[in-house]
Every structure is written in C-alpha cells, then in structure tokens.
C-alpha positions as CSV (number, residue, x, y, z in Angstrom):
1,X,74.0,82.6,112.7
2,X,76.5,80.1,113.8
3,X,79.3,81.0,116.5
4,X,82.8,82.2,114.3
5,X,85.9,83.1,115.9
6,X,88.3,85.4,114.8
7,X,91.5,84.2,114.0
8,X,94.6,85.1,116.4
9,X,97.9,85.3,115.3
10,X,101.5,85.4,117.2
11,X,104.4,87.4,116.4
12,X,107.6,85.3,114.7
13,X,109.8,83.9,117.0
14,X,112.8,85.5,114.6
15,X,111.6,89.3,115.7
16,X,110.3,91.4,113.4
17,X,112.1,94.1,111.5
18,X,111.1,98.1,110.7
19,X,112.7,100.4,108.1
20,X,112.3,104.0,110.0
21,X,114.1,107.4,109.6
22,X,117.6,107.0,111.7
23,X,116.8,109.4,114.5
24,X,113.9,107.5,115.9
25,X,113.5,104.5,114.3
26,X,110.7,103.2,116.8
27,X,108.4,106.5,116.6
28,X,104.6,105.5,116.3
29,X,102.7,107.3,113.7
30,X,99.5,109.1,114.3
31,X,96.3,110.3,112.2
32,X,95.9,113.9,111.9
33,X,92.4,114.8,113.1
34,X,91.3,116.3,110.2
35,X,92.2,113.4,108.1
36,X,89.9,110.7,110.1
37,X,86.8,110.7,107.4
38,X,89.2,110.7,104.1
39,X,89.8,107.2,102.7
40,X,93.4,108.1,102.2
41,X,94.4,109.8,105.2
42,X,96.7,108.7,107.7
43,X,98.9,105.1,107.2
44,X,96.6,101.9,106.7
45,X,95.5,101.7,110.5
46,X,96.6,104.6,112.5
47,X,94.8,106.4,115.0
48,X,94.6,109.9,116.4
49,X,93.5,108.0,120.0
50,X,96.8,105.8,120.0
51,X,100.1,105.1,117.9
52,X,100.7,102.4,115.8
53,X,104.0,101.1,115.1
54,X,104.7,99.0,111.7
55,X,106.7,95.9,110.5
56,X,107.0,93.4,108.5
57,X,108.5,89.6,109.3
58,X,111.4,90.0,107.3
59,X,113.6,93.0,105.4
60,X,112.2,92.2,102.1
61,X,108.6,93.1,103.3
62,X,110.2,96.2,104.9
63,X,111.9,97.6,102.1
64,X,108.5,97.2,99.8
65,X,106.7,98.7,102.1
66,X,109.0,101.6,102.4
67,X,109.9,101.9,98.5
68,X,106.7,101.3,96.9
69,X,106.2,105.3,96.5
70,X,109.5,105.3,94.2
71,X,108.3,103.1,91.6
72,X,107.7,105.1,88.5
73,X,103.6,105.8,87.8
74,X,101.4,105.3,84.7
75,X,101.2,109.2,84.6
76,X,104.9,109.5,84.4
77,X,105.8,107.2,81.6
78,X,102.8,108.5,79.8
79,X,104.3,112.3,80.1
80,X,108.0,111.0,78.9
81,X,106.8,108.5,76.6
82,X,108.8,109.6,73.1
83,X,110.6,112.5,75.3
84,X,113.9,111.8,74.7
85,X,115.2,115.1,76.1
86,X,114.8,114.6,79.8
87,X,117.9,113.3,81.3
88,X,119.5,116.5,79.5
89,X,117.1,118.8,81.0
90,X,118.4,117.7,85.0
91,X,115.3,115.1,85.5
92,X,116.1,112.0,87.3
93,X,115.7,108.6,85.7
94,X,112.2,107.1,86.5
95,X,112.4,104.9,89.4
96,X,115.6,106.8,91.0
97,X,116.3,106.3,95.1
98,X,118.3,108.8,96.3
99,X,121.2,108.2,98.2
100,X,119.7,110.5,101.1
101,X,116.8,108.2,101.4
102,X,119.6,104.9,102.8
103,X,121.6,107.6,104.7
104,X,118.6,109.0,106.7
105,X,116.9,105.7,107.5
106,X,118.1,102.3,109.3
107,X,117.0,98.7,109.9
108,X,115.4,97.9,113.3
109,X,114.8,94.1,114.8
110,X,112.4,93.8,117.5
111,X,111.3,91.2,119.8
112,X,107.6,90.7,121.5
113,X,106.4,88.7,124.2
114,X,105.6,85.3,123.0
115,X,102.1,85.8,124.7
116,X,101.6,88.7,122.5
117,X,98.5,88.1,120.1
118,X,97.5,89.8,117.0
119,X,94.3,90.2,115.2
120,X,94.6,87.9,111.3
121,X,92.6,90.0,109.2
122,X,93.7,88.3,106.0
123,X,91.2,85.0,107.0
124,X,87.7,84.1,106.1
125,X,86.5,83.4,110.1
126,X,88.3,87.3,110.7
127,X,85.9,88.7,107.9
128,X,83.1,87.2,109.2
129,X,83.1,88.1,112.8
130,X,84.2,91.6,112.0
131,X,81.2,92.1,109.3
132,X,79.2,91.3,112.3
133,X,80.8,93.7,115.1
134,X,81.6,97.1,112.8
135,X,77.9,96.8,110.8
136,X,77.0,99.9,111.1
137,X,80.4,101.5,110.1
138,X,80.7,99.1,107.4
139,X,77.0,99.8,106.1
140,X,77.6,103.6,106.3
141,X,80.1,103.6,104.2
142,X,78.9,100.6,101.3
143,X,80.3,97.7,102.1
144,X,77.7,94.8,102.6
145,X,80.7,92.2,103.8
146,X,84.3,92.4,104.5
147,X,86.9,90.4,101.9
148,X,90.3,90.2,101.1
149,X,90.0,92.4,99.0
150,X,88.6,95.4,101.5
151,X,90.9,94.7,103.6
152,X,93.6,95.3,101.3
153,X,91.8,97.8,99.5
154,X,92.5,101.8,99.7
155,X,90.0,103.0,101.8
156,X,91.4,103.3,105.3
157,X,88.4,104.3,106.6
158,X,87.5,100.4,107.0
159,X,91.2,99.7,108.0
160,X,91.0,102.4,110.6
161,X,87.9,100.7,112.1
162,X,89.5,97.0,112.4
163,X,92.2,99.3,114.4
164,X,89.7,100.7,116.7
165,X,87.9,97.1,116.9
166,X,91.0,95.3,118.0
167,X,92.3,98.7,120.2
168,X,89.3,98.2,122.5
169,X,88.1,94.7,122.2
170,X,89.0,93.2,126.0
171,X,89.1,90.0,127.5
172,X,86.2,89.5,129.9
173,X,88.1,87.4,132.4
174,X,91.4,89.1,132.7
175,X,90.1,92.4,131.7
176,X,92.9,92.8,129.8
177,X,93.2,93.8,126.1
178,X,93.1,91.2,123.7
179,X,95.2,92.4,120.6
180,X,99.1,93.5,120.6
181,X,97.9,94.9,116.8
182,X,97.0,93.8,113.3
183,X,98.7,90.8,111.2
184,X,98.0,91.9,107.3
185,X,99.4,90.8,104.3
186,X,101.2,94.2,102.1
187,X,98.9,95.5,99.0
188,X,101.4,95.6,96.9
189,X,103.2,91.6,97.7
190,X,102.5,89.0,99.5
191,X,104.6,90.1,102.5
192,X,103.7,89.6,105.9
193,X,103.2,92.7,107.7
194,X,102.3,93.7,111.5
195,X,100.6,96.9,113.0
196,X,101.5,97.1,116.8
197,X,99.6,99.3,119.2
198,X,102.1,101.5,121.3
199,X,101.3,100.0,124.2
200,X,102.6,97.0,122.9
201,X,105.9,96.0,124.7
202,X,108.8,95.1,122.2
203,X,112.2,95.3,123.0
204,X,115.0,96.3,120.2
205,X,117.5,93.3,119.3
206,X,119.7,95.2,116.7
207,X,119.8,97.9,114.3
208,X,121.9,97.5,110.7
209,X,122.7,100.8,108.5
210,X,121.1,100.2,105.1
211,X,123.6,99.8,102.7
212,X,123.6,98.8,98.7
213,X,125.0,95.5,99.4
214,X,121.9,94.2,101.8
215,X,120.7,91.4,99.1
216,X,116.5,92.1,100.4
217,X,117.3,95.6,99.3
218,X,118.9,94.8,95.9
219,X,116.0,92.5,95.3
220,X,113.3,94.9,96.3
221,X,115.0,97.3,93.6
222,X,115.3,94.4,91.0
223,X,111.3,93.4,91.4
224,X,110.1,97.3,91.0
225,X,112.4,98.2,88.4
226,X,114.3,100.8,90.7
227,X,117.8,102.2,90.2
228,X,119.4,102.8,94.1
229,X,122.2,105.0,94.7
C-alpha cells in the first residue's frame, strides 16, 4: 500500500480549558483494572498504565462535555409522559443541575509547549495508518477499518487502543515520545476536545469560579434544554 502519515495536531495558542471538581481541578483519571475489556468502562481514552487529563479548546466544549449526563433520557420522558403528579411528589424537573454541581467544580486554563504534538484522530490519513498499526486489536473485536464514526462511537475499547498507540509510539531519532495526547472532536457537538498524557507538561494560566452568568454555560443549558440553579 502506499506510504500514509498520520495527521499531527498542535495545541491552541489561546490554552485550553478543563471543567474539574474544585479541589483538584488538574487530577488525571485512570481505568480501573477490571474495567479494561468492557466497551463502556473507564473515560473515552484512559489507561490503567498512565493518566490522562481532558479539555476542550474553549468553555463551551467544556461545559458539554461535563453536562451531557444531565440532559433528560428517552426512558425518562417515556416514564412521566401524561404524569402530571411528579413535581408534587418531590421529583426534580427533567433536565435540573443542581446548584452543588457549580459550587464543587471550577474552570481551569492551561498552557502547553508550543512543541507539544497531538495525535488527529478525527482525519482520513489518521484512520488509515492506525487501521494498519492496531489490526489485530481492531480485527478481534469486528471492526474491518477505522471511521469517524468508530472513533466517536461508544466502544472505548478501540478508543483505549489509539491511547495505547499514541502512549508508546516514539520518535526513532530523538527517542523521544511522539504524542502529548489525543485531538478528538466531542460525540455529542462538534467541539474540539484534547486528551493529554500526564506526562505532558502544562502549566495553569487561571482558574474562574463557575457562575450562572458565564454566557458558554447559559448557552450549553439553552442547547440541551437544561434548567441550572
């Protein structure tokens, strides 16, 4: 086959931002052992070898990302649907976000090197190269070739192994590692978002409570139908 390269994105010269609980907004997550071979276990690349930190380019992307579990599901209309009785009964509306949720998280901007280079898994020559490099993984678990829509899909096992891919993958002059992380696009927008290996240097810019008036917030709410207190 012909030669492809993967495609190599840098970080925004703005920063990135991170919506994280308050008391340690720049804590990596990690996949629990046990939840390695389960499409849904773990975030969308973690790894119980290393930490992954995540972001997005701007505070709209954030707050999706973060709020997306509050919008109201197909199951719960469907069980209130002609229910007129639930408010009286104590329920919260559909859609609610507590005030607890603002008080116990804040806004984080961070700054990378300007060296610092990402694996784009949301392009053609990406999919192509990494069809090629995880085949057996990809095989073993039914996938003939990687797409947008894999990518972005639900099964993290195939996210998890891009992870692992760009973790190791070294540069065979410097020895060095190649990839600061992941450059994705969010499932649920089209929000840029960034997975960065804890190894990764970054260095905090500024941190901003999370308050009703911050306009990326009120839109997020707006766009998924949410009522924020």
């Amino acid at each position: 086959m012909a030669d492809v390269e993967f495609s190599v994105a840098g970080p925004p010269s703005g920063g990135l931002w991170r919506v994280a609980r308050a008391d340690e907004p720049l804590r990596p997550s990690w996949l629990e052992p046990g939840d390695a071979d389960l499409p849904s276990g773990g975030n969308r690349f973690d790894s119980s070898d290393w930490g992954t930190l995540y972001f997005a380019t701007n505070l709209e992307g954030c707050f999706a990302e973060t709020l997306a579990r509050f919008r109201p599901s197909a199951h719960l209309f469907a069980v209130l649907k002609g229910d007129d009785d639930w408010q009286r009964r104590g329920f919260m509306e559909p859609g609610s976000v507590p005030a607890d949720w603002r008080h116990r998280r804040v806004a984080v901007r961070v700054e990378l090197h300007r060296e610092s280079r990402f694996l784009d898994v949301e392009v053609a020559e990406s999919h192509v190269v990494l069809t090629q490099e995880l085949a057996e993984e990809l095989d073993d678990l039914g996938y003939e070739a990687l797409d947008v829509a894999i990518v972005r899909g639900g099964d993290r096992r195939v996210t998890r192994a891009i992870a692992e891919w760009a973790y190791l993958a070294v540069d065979f002059d410097s020895d060095e590692p190649v990839f600061g992380g992941v450059r994705y696009v969010s499932r649920i927008g089209d929000w840029e978002c960034w997975s960065i290996f804890d190894r990764t240097p970054l260095a905090e810019l500024e941190r901003r409570s999370i308050t009703l008036k911050m306009s990326e917030l009120v839109r997020i709410g707006a766009r998924f139908g949410l009522r924020l207190y």
